[in-house]
VEXDREN-2710 file (C-alpha; in Angstrom, 1 decimal):
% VEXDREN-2710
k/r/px/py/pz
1/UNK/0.0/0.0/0.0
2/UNK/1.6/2.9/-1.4
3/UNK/1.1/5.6/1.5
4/UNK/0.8/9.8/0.3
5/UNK/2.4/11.8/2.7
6/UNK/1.3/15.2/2.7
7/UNK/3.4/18.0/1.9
8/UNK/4.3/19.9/4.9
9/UNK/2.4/23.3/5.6
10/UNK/4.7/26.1/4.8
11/UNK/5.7/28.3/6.9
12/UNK/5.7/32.2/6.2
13/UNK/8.3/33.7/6.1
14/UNK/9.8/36.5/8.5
15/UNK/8.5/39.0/6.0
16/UNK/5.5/37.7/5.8
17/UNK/5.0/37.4/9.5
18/UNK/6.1/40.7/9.8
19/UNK/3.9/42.1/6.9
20/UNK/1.1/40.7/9.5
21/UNK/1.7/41.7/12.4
22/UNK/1.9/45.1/10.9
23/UNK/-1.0/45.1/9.2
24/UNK/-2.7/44.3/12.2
25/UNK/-0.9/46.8/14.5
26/UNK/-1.6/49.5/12.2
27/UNK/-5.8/48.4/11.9
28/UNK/-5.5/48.5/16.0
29/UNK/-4.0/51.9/15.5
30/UNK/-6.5/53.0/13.1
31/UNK/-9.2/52.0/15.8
32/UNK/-7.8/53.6/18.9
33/UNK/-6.7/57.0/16.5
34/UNK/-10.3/56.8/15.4
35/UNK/-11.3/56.7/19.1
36/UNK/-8.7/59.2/20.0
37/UNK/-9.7/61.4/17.2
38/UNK/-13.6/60.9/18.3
39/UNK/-12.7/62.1/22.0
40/UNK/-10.5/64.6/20.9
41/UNK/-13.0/66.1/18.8
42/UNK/-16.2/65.7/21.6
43/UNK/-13.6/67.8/23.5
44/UNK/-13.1/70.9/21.2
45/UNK/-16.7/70.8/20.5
46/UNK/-17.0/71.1/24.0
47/UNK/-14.3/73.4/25.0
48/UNK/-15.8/76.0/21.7
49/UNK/-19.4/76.1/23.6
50/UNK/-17.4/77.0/26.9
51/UNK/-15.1/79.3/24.8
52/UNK/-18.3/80.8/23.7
53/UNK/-19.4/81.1/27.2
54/UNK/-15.9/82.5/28.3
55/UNK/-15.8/85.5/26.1
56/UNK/-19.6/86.1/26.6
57/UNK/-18.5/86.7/30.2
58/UNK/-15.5/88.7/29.6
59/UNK/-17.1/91.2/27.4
60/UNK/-18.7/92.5/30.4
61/UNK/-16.8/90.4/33.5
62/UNK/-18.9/92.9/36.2
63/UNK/-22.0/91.9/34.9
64/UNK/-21.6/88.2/35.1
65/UNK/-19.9/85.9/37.4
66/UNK/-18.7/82.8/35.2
67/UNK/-18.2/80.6/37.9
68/UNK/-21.9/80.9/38.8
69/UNK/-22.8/80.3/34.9
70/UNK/-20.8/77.2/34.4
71/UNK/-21.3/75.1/37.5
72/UNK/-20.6/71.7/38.5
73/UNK/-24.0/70.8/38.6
74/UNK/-25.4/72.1/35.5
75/UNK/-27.2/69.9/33.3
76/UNK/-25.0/70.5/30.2
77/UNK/-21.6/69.9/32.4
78/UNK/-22.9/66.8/33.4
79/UNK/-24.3/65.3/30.1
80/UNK/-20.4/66.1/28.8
81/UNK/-19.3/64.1/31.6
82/UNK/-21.1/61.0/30.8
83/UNK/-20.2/61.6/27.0
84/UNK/-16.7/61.5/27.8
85/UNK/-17.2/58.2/30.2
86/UNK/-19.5/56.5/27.0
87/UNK/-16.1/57.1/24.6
88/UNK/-13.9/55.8/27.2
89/UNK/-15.5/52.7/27.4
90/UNK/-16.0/52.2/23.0
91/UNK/-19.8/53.4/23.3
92/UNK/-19.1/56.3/20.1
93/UNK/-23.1/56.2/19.5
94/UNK/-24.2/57.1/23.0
95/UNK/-21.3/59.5/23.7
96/UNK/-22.5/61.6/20.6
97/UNK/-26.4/61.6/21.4
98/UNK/-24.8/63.0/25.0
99/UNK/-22.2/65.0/23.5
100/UNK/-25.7/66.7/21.3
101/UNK/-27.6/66.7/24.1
102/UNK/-25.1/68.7/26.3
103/UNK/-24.4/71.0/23.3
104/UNK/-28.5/71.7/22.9
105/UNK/-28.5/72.1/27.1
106/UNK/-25.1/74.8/27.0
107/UNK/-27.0/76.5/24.2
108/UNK/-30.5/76.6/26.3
109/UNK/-28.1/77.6/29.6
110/UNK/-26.2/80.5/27.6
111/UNK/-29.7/81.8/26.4
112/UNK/-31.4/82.2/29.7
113/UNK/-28.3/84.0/31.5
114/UNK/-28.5/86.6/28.5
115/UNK/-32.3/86.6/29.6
116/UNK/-31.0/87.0/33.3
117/UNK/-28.6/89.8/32.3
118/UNK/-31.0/91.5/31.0
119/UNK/-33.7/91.8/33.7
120/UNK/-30.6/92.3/36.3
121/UNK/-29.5/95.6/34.5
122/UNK/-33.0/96.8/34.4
123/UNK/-33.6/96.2/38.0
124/UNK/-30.4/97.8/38.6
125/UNK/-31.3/101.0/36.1
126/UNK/-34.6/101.1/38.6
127/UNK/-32.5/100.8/41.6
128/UNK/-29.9/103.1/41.3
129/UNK/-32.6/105.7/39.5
130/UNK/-35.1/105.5/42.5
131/UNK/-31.6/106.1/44.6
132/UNK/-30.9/109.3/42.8
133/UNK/-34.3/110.4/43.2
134/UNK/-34.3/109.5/46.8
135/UNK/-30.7/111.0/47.5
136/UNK/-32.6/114.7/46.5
137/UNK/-34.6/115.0/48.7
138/UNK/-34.2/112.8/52.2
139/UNK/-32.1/114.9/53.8
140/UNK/-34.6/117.8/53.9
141/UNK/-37.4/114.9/54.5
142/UNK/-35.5/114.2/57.7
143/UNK/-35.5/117.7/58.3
144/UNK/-38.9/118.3/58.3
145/UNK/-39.6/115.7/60.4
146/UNK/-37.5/116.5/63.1
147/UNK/-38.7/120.3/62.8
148/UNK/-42.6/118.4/63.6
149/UNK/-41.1/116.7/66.7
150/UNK/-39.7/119.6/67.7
151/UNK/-43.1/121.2/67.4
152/UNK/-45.0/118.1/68.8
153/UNK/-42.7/118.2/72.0
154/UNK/-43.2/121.8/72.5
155/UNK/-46.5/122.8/71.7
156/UNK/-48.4/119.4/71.6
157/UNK/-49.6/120.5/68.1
158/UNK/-50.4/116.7/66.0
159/UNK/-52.1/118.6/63.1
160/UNK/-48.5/119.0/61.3
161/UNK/-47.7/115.7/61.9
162/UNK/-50.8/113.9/60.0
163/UNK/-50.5/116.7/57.2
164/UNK/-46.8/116.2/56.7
165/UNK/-47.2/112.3/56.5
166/UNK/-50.0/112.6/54.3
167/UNK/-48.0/115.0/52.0
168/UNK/-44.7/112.9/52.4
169/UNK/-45.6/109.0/52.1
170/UNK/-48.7/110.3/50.3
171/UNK/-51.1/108.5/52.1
172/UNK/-54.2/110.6/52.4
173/UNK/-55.8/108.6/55.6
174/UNK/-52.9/110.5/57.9
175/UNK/-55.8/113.6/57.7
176/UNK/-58.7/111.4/58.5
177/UNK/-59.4/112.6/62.3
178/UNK/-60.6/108.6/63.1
179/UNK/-58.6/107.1/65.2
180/UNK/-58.6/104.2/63.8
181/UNK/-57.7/105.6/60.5
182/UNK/-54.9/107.0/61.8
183/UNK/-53.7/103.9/63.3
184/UNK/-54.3/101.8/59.6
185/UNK/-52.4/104.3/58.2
186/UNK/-49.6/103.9/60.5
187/UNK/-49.8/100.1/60.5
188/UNK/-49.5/100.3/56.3
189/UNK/-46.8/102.8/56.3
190/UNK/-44.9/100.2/58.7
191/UNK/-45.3/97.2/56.4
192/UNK/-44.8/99.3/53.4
193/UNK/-41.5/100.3/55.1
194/UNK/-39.6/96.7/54.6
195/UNK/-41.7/95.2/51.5
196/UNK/-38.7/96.3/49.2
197/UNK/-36.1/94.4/51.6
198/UNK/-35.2/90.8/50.4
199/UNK/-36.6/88.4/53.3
200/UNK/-37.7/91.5/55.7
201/UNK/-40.7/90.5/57.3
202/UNK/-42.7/93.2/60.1
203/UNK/-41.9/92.4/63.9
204/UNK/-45.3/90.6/65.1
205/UNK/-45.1/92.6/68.3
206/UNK/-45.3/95.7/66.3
207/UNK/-48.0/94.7/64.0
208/UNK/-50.0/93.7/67.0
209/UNK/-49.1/97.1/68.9
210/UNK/-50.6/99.1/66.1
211/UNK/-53.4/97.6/65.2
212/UNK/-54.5/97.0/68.7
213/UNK/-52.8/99.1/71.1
214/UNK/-52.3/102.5/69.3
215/UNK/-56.4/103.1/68.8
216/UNK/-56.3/103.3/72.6
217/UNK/-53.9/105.8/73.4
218/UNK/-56.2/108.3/74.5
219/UNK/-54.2/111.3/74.0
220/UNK/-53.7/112.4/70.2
221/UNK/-50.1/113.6/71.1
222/UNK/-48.8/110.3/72.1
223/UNK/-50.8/108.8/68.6
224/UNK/-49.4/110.9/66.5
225/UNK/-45.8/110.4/68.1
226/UNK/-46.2/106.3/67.4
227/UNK/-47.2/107.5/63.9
228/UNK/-43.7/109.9/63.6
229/UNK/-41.6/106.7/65.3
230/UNK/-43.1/105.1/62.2
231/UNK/-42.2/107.8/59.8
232/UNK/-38.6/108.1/61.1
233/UNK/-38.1/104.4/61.5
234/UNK/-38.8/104.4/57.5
235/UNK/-36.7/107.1/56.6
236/UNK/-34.3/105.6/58.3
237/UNK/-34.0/103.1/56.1
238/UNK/-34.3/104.7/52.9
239/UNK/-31.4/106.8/54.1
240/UNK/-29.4/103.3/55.2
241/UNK/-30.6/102.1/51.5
242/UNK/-29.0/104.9/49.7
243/UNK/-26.1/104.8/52.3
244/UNK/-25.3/101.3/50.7
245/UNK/-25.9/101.6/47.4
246/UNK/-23.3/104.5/47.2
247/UNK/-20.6/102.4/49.3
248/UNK/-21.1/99.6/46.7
249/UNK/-20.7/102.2/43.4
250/UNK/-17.7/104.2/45.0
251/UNK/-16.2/100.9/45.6
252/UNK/-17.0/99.4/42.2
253/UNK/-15.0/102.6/40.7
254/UNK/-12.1/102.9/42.3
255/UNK/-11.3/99.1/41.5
256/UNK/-12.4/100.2/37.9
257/UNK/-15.5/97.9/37.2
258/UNK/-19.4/98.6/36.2
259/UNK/-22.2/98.4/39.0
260/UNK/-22.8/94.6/39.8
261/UNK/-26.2/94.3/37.8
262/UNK/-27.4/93.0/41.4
263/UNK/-26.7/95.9/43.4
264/UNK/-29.9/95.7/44.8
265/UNK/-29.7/92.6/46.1
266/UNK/-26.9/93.3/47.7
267/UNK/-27.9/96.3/49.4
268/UNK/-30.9/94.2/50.5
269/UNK/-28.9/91.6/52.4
270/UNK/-26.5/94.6/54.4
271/UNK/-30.4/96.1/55.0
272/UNK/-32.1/92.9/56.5
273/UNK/-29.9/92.8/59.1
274/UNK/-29.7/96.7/59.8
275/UNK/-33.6/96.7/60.0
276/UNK/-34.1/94.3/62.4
277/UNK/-32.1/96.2/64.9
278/UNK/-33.8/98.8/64.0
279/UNK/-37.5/97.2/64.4
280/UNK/-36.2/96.2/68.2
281/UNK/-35.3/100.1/68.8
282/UNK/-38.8/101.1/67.2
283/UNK/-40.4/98.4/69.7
284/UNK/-38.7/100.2/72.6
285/UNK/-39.9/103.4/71.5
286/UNK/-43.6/102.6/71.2
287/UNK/-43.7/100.7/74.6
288/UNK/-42.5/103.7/75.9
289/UNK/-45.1/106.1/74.4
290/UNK/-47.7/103.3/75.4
291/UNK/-46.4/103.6/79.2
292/UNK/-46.0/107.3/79.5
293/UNK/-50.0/107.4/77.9
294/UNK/-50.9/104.8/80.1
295/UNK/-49.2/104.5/83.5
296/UNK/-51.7/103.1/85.2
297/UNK/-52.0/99.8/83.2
298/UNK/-48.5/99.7/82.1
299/UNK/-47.0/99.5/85.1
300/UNK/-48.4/96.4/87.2
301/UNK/-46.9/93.1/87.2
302/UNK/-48.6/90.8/85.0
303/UNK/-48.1/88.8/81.4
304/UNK/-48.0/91.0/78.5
305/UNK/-47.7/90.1/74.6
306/UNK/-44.6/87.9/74.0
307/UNK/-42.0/90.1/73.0
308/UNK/-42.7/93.3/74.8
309/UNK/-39.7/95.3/75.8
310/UNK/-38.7/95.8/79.3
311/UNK/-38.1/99.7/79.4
312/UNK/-35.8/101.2/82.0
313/UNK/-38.8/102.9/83.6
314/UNK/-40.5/99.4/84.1
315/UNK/-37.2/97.5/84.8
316/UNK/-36.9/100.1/87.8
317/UNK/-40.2/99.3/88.9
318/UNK/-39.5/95.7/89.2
319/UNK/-36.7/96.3/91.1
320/UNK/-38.3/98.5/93.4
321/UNK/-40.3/95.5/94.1
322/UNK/-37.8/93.2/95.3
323/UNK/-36.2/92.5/98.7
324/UNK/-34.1/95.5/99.9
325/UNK/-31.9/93.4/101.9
326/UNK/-31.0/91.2/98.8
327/UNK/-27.7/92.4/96.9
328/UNK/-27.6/94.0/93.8
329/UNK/-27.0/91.4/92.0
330/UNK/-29.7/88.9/93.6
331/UNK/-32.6/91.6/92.9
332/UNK/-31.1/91.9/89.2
333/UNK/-31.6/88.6/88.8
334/UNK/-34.9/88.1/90.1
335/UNK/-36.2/91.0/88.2
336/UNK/-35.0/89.5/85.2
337/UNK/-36.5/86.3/86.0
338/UNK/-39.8/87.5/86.4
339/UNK/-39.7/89.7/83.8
340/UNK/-38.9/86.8/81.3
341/UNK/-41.7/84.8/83.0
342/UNK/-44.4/87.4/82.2
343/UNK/-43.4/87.7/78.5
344/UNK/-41.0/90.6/78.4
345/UNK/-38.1/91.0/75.8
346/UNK/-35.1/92.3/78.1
347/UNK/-32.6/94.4/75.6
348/UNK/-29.0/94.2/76.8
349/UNK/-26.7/96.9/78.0
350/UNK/-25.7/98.1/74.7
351/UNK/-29.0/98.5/73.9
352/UNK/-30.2/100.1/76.6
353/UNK/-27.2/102.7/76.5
354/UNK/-27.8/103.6/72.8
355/UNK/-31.6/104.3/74.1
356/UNK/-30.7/106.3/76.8
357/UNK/-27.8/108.0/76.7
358/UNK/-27.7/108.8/80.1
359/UNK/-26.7/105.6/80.9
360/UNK/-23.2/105.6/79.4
361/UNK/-21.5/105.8/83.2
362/UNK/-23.7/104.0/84.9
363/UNK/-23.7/100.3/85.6
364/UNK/-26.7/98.1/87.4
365/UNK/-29.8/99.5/84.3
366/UNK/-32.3/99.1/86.5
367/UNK/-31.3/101.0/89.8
368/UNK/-33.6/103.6/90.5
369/UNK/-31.9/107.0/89.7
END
């Protein structure tokens, strides 16, 4: 039996080998260049649309912040981010649905912070022109009013007072001669006072105090005196407004830049804070008018609304009441803890010595005199 023996296989030779192995480096080449290439161009895509973004901002840095535009957690950043993680891992038909999707989303983000602008600077034109306005004329407001306390103190004389808030915060009610007209009127030019102030909200105790409290006082002088605390307390705060404002544009000019086109928020935060000290110094006042008009009731010893101030004419009559034989500091403490028990707000020396100026050299607030 004749047996065929097969030929054997031939190998290839080294150039043949290395023909193949190049070949087949240069095809895995191709695919990770393609990749590469892909990424590399999802990244200048990318970085144009934040280019874009960039040189919107520094055409006018002052008027928008660029690290609040492009943040960490906006949608368009984020759908980049998966984009780039779907390349890394070979998924080219999801990273460029993403990589659209975020391009659509930067384009929607872009559009509404041109939107934004644009209602900042108008709020800021209104700002800074009610300012100006304001500016001309406060100063002789504030003069004016202190002329009517001058004449209220003196003379008793309440008739300038209702026709010069009438004329000034032109509110017609001040010349009603109802009581209770008088006291609305007050009560709205209060709340009217901090509706322009970012998160301001009226002091409960002073709402309460002039709708309940003020139609009481029996005599118009010490009505009409809540209704100037009012008055002042608001042009207070006008004046502290326009205080602001100017501190913010001197600043923004030495160091060369525009007006932040949210001035007035700024202004509005620094003015929270300012009027809620002053709202505990107007409390203090009108619990004071309320106890000269009504000594009687005022001073006795019993709960009052939550909140009340402790005056240094009451806080002397509490301690009045205590032991004698105790020390100082024992009847301090007790009147404090009673006054606390019935309700009472008990402002600290600081307070009390900005109130009364009297008190600036003495110590123990509420000795007798």
């Amino acid at each position: 039996m004749v047996q065929i023996l097969k030929a054997p296989e031939r190998m290839p030779s080294f150039s043949e080998r290395l023909g193949e192995q190049l070949s087949s480096g240069i095809s895995k080449g191709m695919d990770y260049a393609t990749k590469l290439s892909m990424k590399q161009m999802e990244n200048k895509q990318r970085a144009n649309l934040f280019g874009q973004l960039r040189s919107q901002k520094s055409s006018d840095n002052s008027e928008m912040n660029f690290g609040d535009q492009v943040r960490g957690s906006s949608k368009s950043k984020n759908l980049y981010d998966k984009a780039e993680k779907a390349y890394l891992f070979g998924e080219r038909d999801l990273g460029k649905l993403l990589t659209s999707e975020a391009e659509t989303a930067a384009r929607e983000e872009m559009e509404e912070r041109k939107e934004e602008r644009g209602i900042n600077l108008e709020r800021k034109k209104k700002f800074l022109t009610d300012v100006d306005a304001s500016d001309s004329t406060i100063n002789s407001r504030m003069a004016d009013l202190n002329l009517i306390q001058q004449s209220l103190d003196a003379s008793g004389d309440f008739t300038h007072v209702q026709d010069y808030l009438a004329d000034t915060f032109k509110m017609p009610m001040f010349k009603s001669p109802s009581g209770a007209a008088l006291s609305t009127a007050t009560k709205n030019m209060y709340v009217e006072s901090l509706a322009s102030i970012p998160g301001s909200r009226p002091n409960m105790w002073i709402e309460r105090f002039l709708g309940d409290t003020v139609p009481k006082i029996g005599q118009k002088k010490l009505t009409n005196q809540a209704a100037l605390d009012i008055a002042k307390f608001r042009l207070d705060l006008e004046k502290k407004r326009n205080d602001l404002s100017r501190e913010i544009e001197e600043k923004a000019l030495v160091e060369g830049k525009n007006v932040p086109p949210d001035i007035h928020l700024k202004v509005g935060k620094e003015l929270k804070s300012y009027a809620e000290k002053r709202q505990e110094e107007l409390k203090y006042s009108l619990q004071r008018i309320y106890e000269k008009d009504n000594p009687s009731k005022a001073f006795e010893v019993r709960p009052v609304s939550p909140g009340t101030p402790l005056t240094k004419d009451m806080g002397a009559y509490f301690y009045s009441l205590t032991d004698e034989k105790k020390s100082e500091k024992e009847r301090l403490e007790e009147v404090t803890k009673k006054a606390k028990k019935l309700g009472y707000w008990i402002p600290d020396d600081s307070f009390l010595k900005k109130m009364h100026p009297e008190l600036q050299d003495e110590s123990g607030i509420y000795m007798e005199e």
